[in-house]
C-alpha positions, -999 to 999 in steps of 0.1 A, spaced: 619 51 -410 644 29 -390 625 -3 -395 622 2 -436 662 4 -436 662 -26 -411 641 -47 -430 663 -32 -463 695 -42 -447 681 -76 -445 669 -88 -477 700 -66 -488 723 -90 -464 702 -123 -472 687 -114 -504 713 -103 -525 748 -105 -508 739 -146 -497 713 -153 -516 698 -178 -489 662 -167 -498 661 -182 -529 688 -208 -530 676 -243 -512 711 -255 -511 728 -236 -484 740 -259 -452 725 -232 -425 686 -240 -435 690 -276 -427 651 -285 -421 635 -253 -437 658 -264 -477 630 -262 -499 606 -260 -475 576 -230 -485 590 -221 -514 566 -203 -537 582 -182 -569 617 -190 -560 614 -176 -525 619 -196 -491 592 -179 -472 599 -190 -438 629 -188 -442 629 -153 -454 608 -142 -431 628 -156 -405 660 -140 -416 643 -105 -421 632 -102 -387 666 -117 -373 684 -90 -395 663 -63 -385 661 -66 -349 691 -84 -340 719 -67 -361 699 -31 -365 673 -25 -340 684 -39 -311 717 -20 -312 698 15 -320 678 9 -284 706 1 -268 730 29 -275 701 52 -270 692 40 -231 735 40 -227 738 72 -244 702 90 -239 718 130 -247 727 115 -277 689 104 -288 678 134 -311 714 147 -321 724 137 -356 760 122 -349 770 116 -390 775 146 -412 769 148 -450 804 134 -458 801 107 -425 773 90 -439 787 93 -478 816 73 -461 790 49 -444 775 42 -479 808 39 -498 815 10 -473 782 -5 -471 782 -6 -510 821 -21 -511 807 -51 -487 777 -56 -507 795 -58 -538 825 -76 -526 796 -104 -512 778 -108 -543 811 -109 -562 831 -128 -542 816 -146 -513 782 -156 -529 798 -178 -558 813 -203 -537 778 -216 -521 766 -212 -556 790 -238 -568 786 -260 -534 745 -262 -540 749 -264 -578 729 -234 -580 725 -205 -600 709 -172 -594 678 -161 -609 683 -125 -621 643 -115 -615 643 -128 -581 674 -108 -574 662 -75 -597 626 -76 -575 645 -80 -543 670 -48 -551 633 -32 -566 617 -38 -529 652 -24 -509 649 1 -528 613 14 -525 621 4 -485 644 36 -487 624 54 -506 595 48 -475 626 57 -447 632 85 -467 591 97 -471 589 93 -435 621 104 -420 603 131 -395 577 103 -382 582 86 -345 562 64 -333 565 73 -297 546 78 -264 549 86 -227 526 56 -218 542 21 -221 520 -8 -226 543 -29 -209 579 -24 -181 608 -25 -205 621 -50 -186 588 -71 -197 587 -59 -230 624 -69 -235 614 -107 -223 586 -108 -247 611 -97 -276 636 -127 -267 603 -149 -267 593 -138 -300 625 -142 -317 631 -177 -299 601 -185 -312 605 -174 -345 641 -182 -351 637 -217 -335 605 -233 -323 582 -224 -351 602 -235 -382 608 -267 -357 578 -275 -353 561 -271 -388 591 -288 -404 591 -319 -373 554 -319 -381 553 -321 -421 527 -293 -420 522 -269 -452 546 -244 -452 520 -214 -456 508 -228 -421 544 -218 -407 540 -184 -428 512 -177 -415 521 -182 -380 553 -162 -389 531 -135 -401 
């Protein structure tokens, strides 16, 4: 159920707050600006952000505070009125981006939102919830490791360096198709 709201919090963050998955005009996709999009969405680019989003700002940080904190692991620390509070702000940020923050790159890239790309993406964060919420009692879990944490920790660093940097490198370097890099994304 974690990863659904991770993956939410990204297209949430991305998708609706910046906007960078539809809008080709935004300085921080440099190579990847127009590059694989199909129906108004930069796929690499999305894909790229999604899974930066996910494990970077939510995952990684759950793992963490559970191997520094481990009596802490199935104790519920927010109450009812904690995680209204949590909402309340995550809804005030939201709407302060999309009001405030999201308009200035609009005018920068001379672009302008498209309201279905934006109503499917708040259609897909929220059927995301909706599957964190289904499957709030599931854990994927087990006493045997495929791999030392220590090894399975390097392999996560390689797959984000390779996702974040040397795959949209080399398609874009390479004038490849972009569902090529998708793909390989995939």
């Amino acid at each position: 159920s974690v990863i659904f709201l991770a993956v939410a919090y990204g297209i949430l963050v991305e998708g609706l707050m910046v906007q960078t998955f539809f809008n080709p005009g935004i300085p921080d996709l440099g190579a990847l600006s127009g590059y694989g999009i199909y129906l108004g969405v930069q796929w690499p680019w999305t894909l790229m952000l999604i899974y930066s989003h996910a494990t970077i700002s939510i995952l990684i940080p759950i793992a963490m505070a559970g191997l520094l904190w481990p009596e802490y692991n199935n104790v519920q620390l927010l109450r009812k009125r904690g995680i209204i509070f949590s909402l309340i702000g995550l809804l005030l940020v939201s709407i302060i981006g999309i009001v405030a923050i999201a308009p200035l790159s609009f005018e920068a890239a001379n672009y302008s939102p498209n309201p279905l790309s934006l109503g499917i993406s708040f259609l897909v964060i929220l059927l995301l919830i909706w599957l964190a919420y289904r499957y709030r009692k599931s854990r994927i879990s087990s006493d045997k490791h495929l791999f030392p944490p220590f090894t399975f920790g390097v392999f996560g660093f390689l797959f984000i360096f390779l996702n974040s940097l040397l795959i949209p490198l080399f398609f874009t370097e390479s004038a490849l198709p972009a569902f090529t890099m998708i793909f390989a994304q995939l």
